[in-house]
C-alpha positions in Angstrom: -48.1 38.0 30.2 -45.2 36.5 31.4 -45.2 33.2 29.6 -45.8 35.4 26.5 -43.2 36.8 26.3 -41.0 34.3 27.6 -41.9 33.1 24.7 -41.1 36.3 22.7 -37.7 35.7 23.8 -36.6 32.5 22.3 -38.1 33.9 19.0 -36.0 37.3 19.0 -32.6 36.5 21.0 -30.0 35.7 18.3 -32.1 37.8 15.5 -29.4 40.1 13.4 -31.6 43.1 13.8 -31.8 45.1 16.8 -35.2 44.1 18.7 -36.8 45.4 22.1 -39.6 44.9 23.7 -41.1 47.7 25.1 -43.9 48.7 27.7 -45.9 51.5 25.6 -47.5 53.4 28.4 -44.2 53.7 30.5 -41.6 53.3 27.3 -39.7 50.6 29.7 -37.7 48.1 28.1 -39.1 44.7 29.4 -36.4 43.0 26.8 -33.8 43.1 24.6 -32.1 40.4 22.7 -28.2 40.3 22.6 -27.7 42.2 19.3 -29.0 45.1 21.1 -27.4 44.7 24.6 -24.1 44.7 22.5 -24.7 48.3 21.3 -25.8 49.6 24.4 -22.7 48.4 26.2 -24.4 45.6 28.2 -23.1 41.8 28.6 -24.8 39.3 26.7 -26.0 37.6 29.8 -27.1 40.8 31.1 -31.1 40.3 32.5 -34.3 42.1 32.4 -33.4 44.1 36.0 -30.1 45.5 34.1 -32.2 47.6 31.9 -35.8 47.9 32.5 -35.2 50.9 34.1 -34.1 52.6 30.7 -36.2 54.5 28.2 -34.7 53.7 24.7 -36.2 56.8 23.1 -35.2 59.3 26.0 -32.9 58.2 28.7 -30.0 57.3 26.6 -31.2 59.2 23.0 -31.0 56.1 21.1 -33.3 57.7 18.9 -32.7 61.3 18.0 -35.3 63.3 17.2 -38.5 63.9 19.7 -41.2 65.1 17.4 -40.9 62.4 15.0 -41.2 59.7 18.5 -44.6 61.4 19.3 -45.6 61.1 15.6 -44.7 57.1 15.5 -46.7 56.6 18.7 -50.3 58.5 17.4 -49.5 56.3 13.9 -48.6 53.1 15.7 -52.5 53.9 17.9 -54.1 54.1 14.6 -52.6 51.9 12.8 -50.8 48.9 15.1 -47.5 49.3 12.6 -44.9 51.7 11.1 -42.0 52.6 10.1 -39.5 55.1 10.7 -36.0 56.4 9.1 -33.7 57.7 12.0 -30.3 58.4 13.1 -29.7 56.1 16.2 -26.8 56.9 19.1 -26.7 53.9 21.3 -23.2 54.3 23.7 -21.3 51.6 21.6 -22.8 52.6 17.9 -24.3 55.3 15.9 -25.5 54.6 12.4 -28.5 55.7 10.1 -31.2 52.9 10.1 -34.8 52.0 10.3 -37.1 51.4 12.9 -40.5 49.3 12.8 -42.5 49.4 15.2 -45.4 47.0 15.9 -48.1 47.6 18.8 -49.5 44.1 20.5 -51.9 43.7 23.2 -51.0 41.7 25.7 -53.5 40.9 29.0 -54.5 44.5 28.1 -51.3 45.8 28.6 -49.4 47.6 24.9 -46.3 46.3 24.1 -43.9 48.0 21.7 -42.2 45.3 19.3 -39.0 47.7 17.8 -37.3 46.1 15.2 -34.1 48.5 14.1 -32.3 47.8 10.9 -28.8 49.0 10.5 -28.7 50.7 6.9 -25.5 52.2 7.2 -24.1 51.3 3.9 -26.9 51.6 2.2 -26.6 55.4 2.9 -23.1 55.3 2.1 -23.5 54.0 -1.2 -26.1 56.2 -1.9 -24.2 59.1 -0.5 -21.3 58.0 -2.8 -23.4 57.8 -5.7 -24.7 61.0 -5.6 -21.6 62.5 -5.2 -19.9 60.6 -7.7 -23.0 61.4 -10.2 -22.4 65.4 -9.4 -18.5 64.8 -10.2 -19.6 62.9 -13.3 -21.6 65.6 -14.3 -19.4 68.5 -14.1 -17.0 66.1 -15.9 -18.6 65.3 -18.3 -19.0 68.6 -19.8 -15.3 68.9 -20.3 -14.2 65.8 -21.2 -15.2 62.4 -23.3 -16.9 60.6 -20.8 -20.6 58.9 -21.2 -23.5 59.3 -18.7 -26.5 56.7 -18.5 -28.7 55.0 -16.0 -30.5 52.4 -16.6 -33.5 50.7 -14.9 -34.1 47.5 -13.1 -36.0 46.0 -15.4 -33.0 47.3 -18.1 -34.3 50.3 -20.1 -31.6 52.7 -20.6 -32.0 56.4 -20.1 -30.7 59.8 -19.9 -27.8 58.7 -22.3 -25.8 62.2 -23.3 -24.7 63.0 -26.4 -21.1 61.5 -26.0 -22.4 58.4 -25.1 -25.2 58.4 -28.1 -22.0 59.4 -30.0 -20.0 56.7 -28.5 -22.4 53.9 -29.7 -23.9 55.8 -32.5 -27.3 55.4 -31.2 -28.5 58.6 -31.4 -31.0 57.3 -34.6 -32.3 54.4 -33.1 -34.9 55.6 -30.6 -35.5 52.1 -29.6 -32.0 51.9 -28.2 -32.7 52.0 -24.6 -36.0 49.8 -24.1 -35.8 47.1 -22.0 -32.4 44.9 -22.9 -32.4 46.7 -26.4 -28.7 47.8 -25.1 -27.6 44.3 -25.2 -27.3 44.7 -29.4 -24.6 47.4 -28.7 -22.1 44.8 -26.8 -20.0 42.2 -28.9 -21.5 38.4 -27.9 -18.7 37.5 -26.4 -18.3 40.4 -23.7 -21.9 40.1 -22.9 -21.9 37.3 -20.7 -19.1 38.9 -18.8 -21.4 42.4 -18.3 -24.3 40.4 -17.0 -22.4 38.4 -14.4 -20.3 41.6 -13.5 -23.7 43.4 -12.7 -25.2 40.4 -11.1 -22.0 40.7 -8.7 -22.6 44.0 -8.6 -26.1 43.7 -7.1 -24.9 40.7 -4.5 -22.5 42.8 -2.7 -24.4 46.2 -3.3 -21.2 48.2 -5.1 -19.8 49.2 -8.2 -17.7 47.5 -10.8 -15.8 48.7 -13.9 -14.6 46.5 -17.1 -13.6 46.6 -20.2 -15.9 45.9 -23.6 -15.9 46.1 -27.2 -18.7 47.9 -28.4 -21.0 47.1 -31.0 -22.6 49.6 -34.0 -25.4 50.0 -35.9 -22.5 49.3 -39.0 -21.3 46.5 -37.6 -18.0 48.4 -36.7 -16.6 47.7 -33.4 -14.8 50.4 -30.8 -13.1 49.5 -27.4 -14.7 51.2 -24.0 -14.6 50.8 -20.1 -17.8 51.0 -18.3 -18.2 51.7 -14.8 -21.9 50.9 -13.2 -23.2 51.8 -10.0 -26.4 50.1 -8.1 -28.2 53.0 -7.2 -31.1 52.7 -4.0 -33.6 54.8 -2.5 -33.6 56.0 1.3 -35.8 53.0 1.8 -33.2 50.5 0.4 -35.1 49.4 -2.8 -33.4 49.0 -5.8 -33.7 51.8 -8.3 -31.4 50.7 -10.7 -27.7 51.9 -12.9 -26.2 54.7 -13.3 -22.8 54.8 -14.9 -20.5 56.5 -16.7 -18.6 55.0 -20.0 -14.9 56.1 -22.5 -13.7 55.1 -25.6 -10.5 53.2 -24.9 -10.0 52.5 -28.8 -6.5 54.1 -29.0 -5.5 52.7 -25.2 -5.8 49.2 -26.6 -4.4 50.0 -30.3 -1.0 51.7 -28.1 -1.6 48.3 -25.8 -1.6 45.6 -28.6 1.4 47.8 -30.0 2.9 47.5 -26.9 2.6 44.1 -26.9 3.4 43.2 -30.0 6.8 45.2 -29.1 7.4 43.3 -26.2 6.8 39.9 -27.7 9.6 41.3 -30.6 11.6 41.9 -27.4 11.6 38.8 -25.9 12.0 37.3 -29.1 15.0 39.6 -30.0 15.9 38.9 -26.1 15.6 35.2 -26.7 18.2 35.2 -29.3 20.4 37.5 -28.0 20.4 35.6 -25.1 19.3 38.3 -22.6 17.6 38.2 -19.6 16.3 41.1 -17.5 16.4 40.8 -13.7 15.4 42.6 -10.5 17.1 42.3 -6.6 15.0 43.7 -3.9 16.8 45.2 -1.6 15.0 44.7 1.3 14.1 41.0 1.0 17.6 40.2 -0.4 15.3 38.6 -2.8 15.8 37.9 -7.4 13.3 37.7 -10.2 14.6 36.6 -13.0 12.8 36.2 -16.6 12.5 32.9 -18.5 16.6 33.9 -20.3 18.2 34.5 -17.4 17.0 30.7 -16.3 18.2 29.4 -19.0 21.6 31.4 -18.9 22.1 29.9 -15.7 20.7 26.3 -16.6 18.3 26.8 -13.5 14.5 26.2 -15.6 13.0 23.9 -13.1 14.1 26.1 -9.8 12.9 29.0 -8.2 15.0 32.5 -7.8 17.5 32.5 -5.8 18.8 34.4 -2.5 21.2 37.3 -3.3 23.9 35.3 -1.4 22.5 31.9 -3.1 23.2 33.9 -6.5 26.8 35.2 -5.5 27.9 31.2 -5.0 27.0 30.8 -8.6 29.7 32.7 -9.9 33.3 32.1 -10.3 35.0 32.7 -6.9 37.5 35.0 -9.0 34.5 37.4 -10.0 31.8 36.7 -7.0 33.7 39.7 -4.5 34.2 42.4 -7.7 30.6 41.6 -8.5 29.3 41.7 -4.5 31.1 45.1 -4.5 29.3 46.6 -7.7 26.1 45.8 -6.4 26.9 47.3 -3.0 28.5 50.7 -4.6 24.9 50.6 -6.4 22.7 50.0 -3.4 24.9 52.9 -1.2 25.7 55.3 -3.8 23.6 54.6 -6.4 26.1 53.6 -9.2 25.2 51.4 -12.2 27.5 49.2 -13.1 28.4 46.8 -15.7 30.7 43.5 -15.1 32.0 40.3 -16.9 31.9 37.4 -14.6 32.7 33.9 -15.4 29.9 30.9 -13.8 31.5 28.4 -11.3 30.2 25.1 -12.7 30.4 25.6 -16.4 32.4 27.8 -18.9 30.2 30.5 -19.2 30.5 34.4 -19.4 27.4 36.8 -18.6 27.6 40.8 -19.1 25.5 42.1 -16.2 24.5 46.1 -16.1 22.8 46.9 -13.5 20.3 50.3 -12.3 19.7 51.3 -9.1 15.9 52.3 -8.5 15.4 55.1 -5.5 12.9 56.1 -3.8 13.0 59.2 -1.3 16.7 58.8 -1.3 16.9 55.2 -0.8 17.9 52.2 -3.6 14.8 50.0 -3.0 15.7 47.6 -5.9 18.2 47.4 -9.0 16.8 46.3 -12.1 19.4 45.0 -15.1 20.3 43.1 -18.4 22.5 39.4 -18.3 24.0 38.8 -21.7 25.9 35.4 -22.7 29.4 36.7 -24.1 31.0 33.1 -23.7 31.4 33.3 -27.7 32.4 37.0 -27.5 34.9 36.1 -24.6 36.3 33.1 -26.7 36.8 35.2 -30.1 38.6 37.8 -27.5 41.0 35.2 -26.0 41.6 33.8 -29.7 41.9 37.1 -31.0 44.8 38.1 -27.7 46.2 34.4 -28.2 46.9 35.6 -32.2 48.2 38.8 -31.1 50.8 37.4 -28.7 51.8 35.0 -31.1 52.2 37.2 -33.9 54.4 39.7 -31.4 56.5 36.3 -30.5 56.8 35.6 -34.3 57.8 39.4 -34.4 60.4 39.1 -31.8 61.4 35.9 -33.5 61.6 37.4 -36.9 63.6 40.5 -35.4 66.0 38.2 -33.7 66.8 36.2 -36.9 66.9 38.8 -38.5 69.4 40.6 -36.0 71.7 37.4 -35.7 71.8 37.0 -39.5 73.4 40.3 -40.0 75.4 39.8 -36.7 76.6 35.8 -38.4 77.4 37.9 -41.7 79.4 40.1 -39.9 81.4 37.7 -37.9 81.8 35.5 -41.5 83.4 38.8 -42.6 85.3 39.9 -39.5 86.6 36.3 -39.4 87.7 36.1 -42.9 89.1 39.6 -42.5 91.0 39.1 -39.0 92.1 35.2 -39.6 95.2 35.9 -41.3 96.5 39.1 -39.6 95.8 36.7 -36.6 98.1 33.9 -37.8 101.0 36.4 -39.0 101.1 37.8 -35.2 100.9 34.5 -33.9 103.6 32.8 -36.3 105.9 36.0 -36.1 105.8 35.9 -31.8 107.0 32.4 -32.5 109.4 33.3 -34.9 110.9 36.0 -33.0 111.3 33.9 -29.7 113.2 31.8 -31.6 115.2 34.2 -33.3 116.6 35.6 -29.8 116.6 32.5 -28.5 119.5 32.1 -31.3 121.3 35.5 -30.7 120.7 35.5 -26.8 121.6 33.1 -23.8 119.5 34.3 -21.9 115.9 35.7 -22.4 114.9 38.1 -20.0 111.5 36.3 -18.3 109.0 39.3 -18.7 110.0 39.5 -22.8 109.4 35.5 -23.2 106.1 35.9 -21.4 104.8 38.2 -22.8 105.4 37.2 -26.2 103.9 33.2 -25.2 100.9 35.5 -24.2 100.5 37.4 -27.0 100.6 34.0 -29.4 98.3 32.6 -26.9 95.8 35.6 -27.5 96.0 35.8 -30.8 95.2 31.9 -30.9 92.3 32.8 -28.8 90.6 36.0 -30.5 91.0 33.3 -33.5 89.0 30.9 -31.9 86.3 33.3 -30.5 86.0 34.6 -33.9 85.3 31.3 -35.0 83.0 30.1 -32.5 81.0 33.1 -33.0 80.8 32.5 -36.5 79.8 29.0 -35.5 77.2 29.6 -33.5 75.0 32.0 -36.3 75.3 29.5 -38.2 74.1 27.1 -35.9 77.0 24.8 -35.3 78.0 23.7 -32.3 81.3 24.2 -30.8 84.2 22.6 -28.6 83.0 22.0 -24.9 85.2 20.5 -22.1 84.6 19.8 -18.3 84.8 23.2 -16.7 87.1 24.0 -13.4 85.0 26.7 -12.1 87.6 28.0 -9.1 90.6 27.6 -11.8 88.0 29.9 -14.1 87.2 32.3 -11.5 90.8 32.5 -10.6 92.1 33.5 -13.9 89.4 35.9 -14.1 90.6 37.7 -11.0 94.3 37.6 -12.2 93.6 38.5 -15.9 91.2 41.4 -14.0 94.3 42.4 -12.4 97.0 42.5 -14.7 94.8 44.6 -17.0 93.8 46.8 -14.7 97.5 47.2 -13.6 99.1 47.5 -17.0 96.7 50.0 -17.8 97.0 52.0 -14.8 99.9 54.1 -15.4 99.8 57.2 -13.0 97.7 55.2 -10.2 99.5 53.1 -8.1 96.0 50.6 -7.5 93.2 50.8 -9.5 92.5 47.3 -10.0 88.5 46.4 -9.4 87.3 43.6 -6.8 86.3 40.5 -8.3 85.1 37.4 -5.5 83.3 34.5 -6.0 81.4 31.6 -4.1 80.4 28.0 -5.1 78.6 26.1 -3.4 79.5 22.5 -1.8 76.4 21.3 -3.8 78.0 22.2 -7.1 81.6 21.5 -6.5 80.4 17.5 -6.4 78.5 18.3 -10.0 80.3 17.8 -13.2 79.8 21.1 -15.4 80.0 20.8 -19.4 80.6 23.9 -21.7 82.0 25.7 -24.3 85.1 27.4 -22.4 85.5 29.9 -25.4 82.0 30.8 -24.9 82.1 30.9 -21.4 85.4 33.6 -21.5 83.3 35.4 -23.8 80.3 35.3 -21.0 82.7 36.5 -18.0 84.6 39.3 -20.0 81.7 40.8 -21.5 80.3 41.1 -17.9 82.9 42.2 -16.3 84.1 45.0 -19.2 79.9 46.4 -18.6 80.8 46.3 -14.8 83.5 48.7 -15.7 82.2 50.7 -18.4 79.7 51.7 -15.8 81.6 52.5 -12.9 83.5 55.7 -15.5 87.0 54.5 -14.5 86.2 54.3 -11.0 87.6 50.7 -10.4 89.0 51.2 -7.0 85.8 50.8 -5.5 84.1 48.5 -8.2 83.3 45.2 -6.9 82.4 41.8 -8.2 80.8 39.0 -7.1 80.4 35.6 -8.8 78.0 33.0 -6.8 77.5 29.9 -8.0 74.9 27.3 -6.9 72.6 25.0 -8.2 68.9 25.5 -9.0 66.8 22.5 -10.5 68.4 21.2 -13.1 70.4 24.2 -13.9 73.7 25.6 -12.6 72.6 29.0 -11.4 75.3 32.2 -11.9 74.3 35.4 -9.7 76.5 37.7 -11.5 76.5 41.5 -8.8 78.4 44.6 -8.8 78.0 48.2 -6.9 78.1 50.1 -10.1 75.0 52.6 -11.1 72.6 49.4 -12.1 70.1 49.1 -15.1 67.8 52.0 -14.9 64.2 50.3 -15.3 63.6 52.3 -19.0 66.4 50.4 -20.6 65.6 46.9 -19.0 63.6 45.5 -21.8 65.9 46.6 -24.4 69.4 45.3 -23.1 69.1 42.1 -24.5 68.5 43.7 -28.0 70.2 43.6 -30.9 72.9 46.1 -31.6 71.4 48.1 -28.6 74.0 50.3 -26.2 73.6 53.0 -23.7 77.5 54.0 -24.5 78.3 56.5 -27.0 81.2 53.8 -28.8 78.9 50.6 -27.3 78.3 48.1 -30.5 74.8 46.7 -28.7 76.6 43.1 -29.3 77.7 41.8 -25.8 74.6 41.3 -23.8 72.6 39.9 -27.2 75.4 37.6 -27.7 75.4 36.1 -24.4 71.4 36.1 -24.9 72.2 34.0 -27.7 74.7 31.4 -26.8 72.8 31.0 -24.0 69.4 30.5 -25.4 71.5 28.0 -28.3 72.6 26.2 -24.8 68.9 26.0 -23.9 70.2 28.1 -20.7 69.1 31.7 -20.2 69.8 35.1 -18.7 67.6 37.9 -16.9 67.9 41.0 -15.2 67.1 40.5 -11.3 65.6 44.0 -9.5 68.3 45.5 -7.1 68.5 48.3 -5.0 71.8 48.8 -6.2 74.1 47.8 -9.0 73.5 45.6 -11.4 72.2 42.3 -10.9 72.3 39.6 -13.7 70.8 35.6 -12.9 72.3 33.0 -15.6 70.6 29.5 -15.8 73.3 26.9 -17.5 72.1 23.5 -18.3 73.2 20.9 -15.9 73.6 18.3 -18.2 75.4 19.7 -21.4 78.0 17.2 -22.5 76.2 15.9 -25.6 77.3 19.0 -26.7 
């Protein structure tokens, strides 16, 4: 006996199936092969003296059920072999299977061949099916759906009305013998059915796909079928059953919806607009085939977020950083002109958070090229600023030629009651120079200085006219400390023969050059450059209201490129910001008797110089910068 069943064991050891050996009179297990020692917790090397002392159908239960045991054994006496459905509980596994036991004499002694199948899934599916066929059912009552089964050699049966309705079969009573319900499945989806099934039987589940059914009139309908292989307790094949809709309108709303989307991507194409997704968590883009080509990347893959940030213009990458960060933490959207870094090209991105319980998981947006809408704009600004300087420029001609008119008819109107003062203070220093012999100094001075005024408000009359009418005028080598010095004495004989109750009320006037400048030869008109001082000076004093004993002026000169720079500063009331544009305007004046000529004359003369003046911010007073050319001899 030994030697038999040594030789038992080669045969059985690595079998799938479960097998022992048993001793029928004693129910002993004399072996076991390594499938089964698995399940009852033993190591695969485990030998004969591990478990011959166990009884597989009492001692650990494997089997459950005692009156179906004794009933095996008085079959297996009669007829050496049967079979058996049970649930088994070994310690490591319990499953539904099936056990077959075959009796063998062996040197007169009975032994027990068990042989347990595992058919565990089997049950499951079948399980499954039978619940799934109950739900159908109760389904089915309500809503569209199609009931069948079908056989294994292919006859259909048990079709309900919806699905006789479905394939308007109900008049052919041939419809469901053997592969008759192939003639209700287009050619071309028929092949796929059959392999689908075929899969279907090979790993023992169901499958569902899509068809286009076939009529008795030739018309054709969409559907989804869903088949089932349904087995008996035994494991034998019993056949289909499935269930089956009309999907007609799904796929007339799906080839809508993608003939819509291929008009979107065409329109998208065009428009050049992409659509684009960031995931949040993996930092990671997806971009569609537009938003490759707005970016001239086709052959490359996505990029990083921070991979993506360095292709933008470093002026727009941190404005752009922070919109999508506002979007990810408060869930903004956002939309943002940005300018690419290697190439002159502008995008419109708008971008939409997506959350999920609370969190942004992803933003999804648009990119649209706006390089041509961006160029227009700048052409469209560019034409607006030029047409405002052309304003300005038009206003200013404008302004000077009734300004040039005036002067032409101030000058022709003041030039001869000029020369009749000037040629009767000369006439009447003569005349007591005949009748006295001796003048008294303060009478002959005054009169020289009244010719010599009147000589000058004639040739400021004149140079004004001059320069609206674009001429230029006389120009000599300027002394600035013997200008600024009879600026502070002409200050203060005005001041003093004006004054007649205070005893000083004369204003501060100073001045500094620098030791740059004193080596630098200055050019000018030194008509115009009288003109430039009083007119400063008289605003200086208009402002302070008469309150010249604590008015002072300061003149620093210096040099600045190739200009000779003129900080012009007082402690007066300033230049409130409101009037700041205006000053330099045309018959503008903040005083009630102002003409609005002085400051727009020196604006002028200046700009006629190619020099200029601005207003410089100060905390207090007034503050004016004048640029004079360096080199102005030519002249």
């Amino acid at each position: 006996m030994d030697n038999e069943l040594e030789m038992y064991k080669i045969f059985i050891d690595d079998a799938s199936d479960y097998i022992a050996i048993i001793d029928a009179p004693s129910t002993k297990i004399l072996y076991i092969n390594t499938a089964l020692k698995k399940v009852f917790g033993l190591n695969k090397d485990a030998t004969t003296k591990d478990y011959n002392h166990l009884n597989v159908f009492e001692t650990h239960k494997s089997v459950i059920d005692k009156s179906k045991i004794d009933q095996l054994f008085q079959t297996i006496k009669a007829n050496n072999q049967e079979k058996l459905q049970l649930t088994f509980d070994f310690p490591k596994k319990s499953f539904f299977g099936e056990v077959s036991v075959t009796a063998k004499k062996s040197n007169g002694n009975l032994l027990l061949f068990c042989i347990i199948r595992d058919l565990s899934e089997i049950k499951k599916l079948n399980d499954e099916l039978t619940q799934k066929n109950s739900q159908l059912e109760a389904v089915s009552k309500h809503a569209q759906v199609g009931l069948f089964e079908q056989s294994p050699e292919g006859e259909v049966y048990n079709d309900n009305d919806y699905a006789k309705t479905l394939f308007n079969s109900a008049d052919d009573h041939g419809r469901g013998k053997e592969n008759n319900w192939q003639n209700y499945i287009v050619p071309e989806d028929l092949e796929k059915i059959i392999k689908l099934r075929e899969y279907s039987l090979t790993q023992k589940k169901g499958v569902s796909f899509d068809f286009q059914g076939l009529r008795p009139d030739k018309t054709t309908f969409w559907g989804n079928m869903e088949t089932t292989p349904h087995y008996d307790e035994k494991g034998n094949f019993l056949g289909f059953v499935g269930s089956v809709i009309n999907l007609t309108r799904e796929k007339k709303r799906e080839k809508e919806l993608e003939t819509a989307l291929r008009r979107f991507e065409t329109i998208s194409r065009e428009a050049k607009i992409g659509i684009w997704e960031f995931d949040v968590e993996t930092q990671q883009i997806y971009w569609s085939k537009e938003v490759y080509e707005l970016f001239d990347r086709k052959d490359q893959a996505p990029p990083a977020y921070e991979e993506f940030l360095a292709l933008i213009h470093d002026k727009h990458s941190k404005a752009l950083d922070k919109a999508v960060k506002l979007a990810i933490s408060e869930q903004k959207t956002y939309a943002i002109e940005f300018q690419l870094k290697n190439f002159n090209k502008w995008l419109l991105s708008k971008g939409i958070p997506e959350v999920k319980d609370g969190k942004t998981i992803k933003i999804k947006g648009t990119a649209l090229d706006i390089t041509d809408f961006k160029k227009k704009e700048a052409d469209l600004t560019l034409s607006i600023k030029r047409a405002e300087q052309l304003r300005e420029e038009l206003e200013k001609t404008t302004r000077a030629a009734l300004i040039g008119e005036a002067a032409t008819g101030i000058a022709h109107e003041l030039n001869q009651p000029l020369a009749s003062i000037s040629s009767s203070a000369d006439l009447l220093i003569r005349k007591i120079r005949a009748h006295f012999t001796e003048i008294p100094e303060g009478v002959e001075k005054n009169l020289r200085r009244l010719e010599e005024d009147t000589v000058s408000a004639g040739n400021l009359i004149h140079s004004i006219k001059n320069l609206y009418a674009k001429k230029k005028t006389d120009q000599a080598l300027i002394n600035l400390e013997a200008q600024m010095r009879e600026l502070q004495l002409i200050s203060s004989s005005s001041s003093s023969s004006s004054s007649s109750s205070s005893s000083s009320s004369s204003s501060s006037i100073s001045y500094a050059i620098s030791k740059e400048l004193k080596k630098k030869d200055f050019y000018f008109s030194p008509t115009y450059l009288t003109l430039i001082f009083n007119n400063l000076v008289d605003n200086s004093k208009d402002a302070s209201h008469g309150d010249f004993n604590n008015l002072e002026i300061h003149f620093k000169w210096s040099l600045k490129d190739m200009f000779i720079c003129l900080d012009y500063t007082d402690n007066g009331p300033g230049i409130s910001p409101e009037v700041k544009d205006k000053v330099f305007q045309h018959f503008f004046s903040t005083k009630k008797s102002g003409t609005g000529i002085g400051l727009s004359l020196i604006y002028t003369l200046l700009e006629f110089y190619h020099g200029s003046i601005k207003i410089i911010d100060s905390k207090k007073g007034a503050h004016f910068q004048i640029l004079f050319p360096l080199e102005t001899k030519q002249f």
